[in-house]
Structures are given as structure tokens and as C-alpha cells.
N, C-alpha and C positions, 0 to 999 in steps of 0.2 A: 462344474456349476456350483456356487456357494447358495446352497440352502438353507431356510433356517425355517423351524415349523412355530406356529402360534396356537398352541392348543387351550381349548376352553368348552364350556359349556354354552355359550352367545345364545340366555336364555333368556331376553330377547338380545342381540345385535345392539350396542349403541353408538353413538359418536364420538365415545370414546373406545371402543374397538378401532372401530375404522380408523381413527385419528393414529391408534398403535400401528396395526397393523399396514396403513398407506404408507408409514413415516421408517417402519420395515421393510418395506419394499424398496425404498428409496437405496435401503444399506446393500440388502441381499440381491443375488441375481433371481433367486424364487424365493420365496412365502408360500410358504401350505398352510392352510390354516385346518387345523383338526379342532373338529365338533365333535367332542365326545358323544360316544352313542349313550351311553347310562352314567350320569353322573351319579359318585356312591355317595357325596354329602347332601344332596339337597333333590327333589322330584320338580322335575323339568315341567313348566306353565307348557310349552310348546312341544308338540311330536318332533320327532326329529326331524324328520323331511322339512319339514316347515322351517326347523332351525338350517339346516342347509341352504335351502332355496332362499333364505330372509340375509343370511351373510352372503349366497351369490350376489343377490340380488345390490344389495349394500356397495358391494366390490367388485362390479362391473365393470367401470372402468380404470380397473390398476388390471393392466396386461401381463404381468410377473407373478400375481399371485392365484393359488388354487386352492380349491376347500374339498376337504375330505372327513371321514368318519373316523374315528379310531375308537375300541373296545378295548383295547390293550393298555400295558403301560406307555407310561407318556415317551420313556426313553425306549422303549421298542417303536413305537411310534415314528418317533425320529431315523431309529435305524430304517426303517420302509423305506423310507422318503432319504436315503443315504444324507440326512442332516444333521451337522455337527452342530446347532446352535436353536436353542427353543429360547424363544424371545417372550418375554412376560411384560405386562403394563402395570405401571405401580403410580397410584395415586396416594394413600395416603399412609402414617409410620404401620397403622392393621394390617395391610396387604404387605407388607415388606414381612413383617412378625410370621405370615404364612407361607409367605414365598421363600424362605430364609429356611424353613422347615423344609417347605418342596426340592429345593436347590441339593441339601445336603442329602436327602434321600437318595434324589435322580444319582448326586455324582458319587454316591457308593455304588450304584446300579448299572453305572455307563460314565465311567471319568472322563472319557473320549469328548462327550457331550458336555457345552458349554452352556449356562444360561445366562442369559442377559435382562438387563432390565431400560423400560424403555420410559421415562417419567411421562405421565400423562400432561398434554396442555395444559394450560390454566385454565381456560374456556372449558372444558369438557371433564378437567381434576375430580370434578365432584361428583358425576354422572354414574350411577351401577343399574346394572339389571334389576337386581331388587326394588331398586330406589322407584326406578323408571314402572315397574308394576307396581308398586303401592301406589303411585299417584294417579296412574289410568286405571287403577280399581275404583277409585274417589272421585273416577270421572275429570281428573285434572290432567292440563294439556300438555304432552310430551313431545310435541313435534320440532322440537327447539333440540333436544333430546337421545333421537334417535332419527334414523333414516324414517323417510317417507313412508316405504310398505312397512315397516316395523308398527307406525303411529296409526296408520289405517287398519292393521292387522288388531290392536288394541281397540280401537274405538268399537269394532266386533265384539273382544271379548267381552267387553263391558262399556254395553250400547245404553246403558241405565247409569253410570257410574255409580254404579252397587257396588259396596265395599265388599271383601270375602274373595271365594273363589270365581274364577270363570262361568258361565255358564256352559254346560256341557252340549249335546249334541238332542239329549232328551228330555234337557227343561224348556 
């Protein structure tokens, strides 16, 4: 079976994941997608279960693909999952600039392990996680954006479109 894993943080899940990721599925006989459990550049808007269940949910219906955690590095990761091939989405020349970083790391680490790059649509080119929480902190509509439970899951976090953080569990 030809595997390939998608690891990421999908803090939140966009439509530009999915767009990667469905259009992976197409090549691969599986797609695993690894959520990172602790991302070490940036603190996750969403628990992790959340992150999980918001990319099941997203990718329901691609029959090939599966989502899991990983804590480890990304090319051990791959090894789990006997995958020779971690597939990246590259929108614009920034994300190449760090993917280009990432690439050289992993294949000192695991040469065995190929990475690919998969250019984002045009429709969805411009779409990030971040982008997609700055705008639903400001209360501005993202359902064009991201999956359905992602945009609903937002209008919760910021049911006021109060800029800043989320509200917590005890404000």
C-alpha cells in the first residue's frame, strides 16, 4: 500500500487543507493525516481532540484517508505509518522558504522519506489558519473559508466578535 502522511497542526482545519489533502488522496492509496499533538512554534487556539474530530469531521467523506496524532518527529511519524512520502501544501514563495528548511532537515533524518509539495488552488491559495482566526476574532465571516463545523465552532469562540483571545471556559 502506497502511503503518504500530511502532518500539520490544522489549528483550525481549512479548505485549503482539505483541498491538499482530498487532492492527496487522489495520488496515494492512504493519506494519514498527523495532528500534531504540541506544536513547538506556536500555542494551539484548539485542544487537540477538537483538532482531531474538526479534521475528521472535514474528511469524512474521502474513504482512503485517516487522521492521527503524532508527538514525535515528523519522519518517525512517517515511519509508523510505514510512509515513504509526507505531502506539504504550498501556497505562497514564505511557505516554500520553510518547507525548503523542513525538507532538508527530515531528509538528513530519513533519506528513505520523500517530500512532496502539493500547490494550493487558486480559490483557496490565500486561505491559513491564522488568517481564518484573525477574521472570526473581528467577528468576520469565514464560512467561505473553512468547513462548516470549523465556522460554527468559531462563531462560539467569538460569539461577540471581540478581537484578542477566545473566551475561556471561566469568563
Amino acid at each position: 500500500m502506497n502511503t503518504a502522511i500530511c502532518p500539520g497542526s490544522y489549528d483550525p482545519v481549512t479548505n485549503g487543507h482539505v483541498d491538499v489533502i482530498t487532492r492527496s488522496a487522489r495520488i496515494f492509496d492512504r493519506v494519514v493525516v498527523g495532528v500534531v499533538g504540541n506544536p513547538q512554534h506556536k500555542a494551539p487556539t484548539f485542544a487537540l481532540e477538537e483538532r482531531v474530530e474538526l479534521v475528521k469531521n472535514a474528511l469524512a467523506g474521502v474513504p482512503n484517508v485517516e487522521v492521527d496524532v503524532f508527538k514525535e518527529l515528523v519522519v518517525e511519524f512517517a515511519r509508523r505509518w510505514d510512509a515513504r512520502v509526507i505531502v506539504k501544501g504550498l501556497r505562497v514563495i514564505s511557505d516554500f522558504e520553510w518547507e525548503f528548511q523542513m525538507n532538508q532537515l527530515n531528509r538528513t533524518l530519513a533519506p528513505e522519506i520523500e517530500t512532496i509539495y502539493v500547490m494550493a488552488s487558486a480559490e483557496v491559495s490565500f486561505v491559513s489558519s491564522s488568517g481564518v482566526k484573525e477574521i472570526a476574532s473581528f467577528g468576520g465571516n469565514v464560512e467561505e473559508l473553512v468547513p462548516p463545523a470549523v465556522a460554527r465552532r468559531l462563531r462560539e469562540l467569538f460569539p461577540n466578535g471581540r478581537g484578542g483571545t477566545p473566551l475561556s471556559d471561566q469568563e
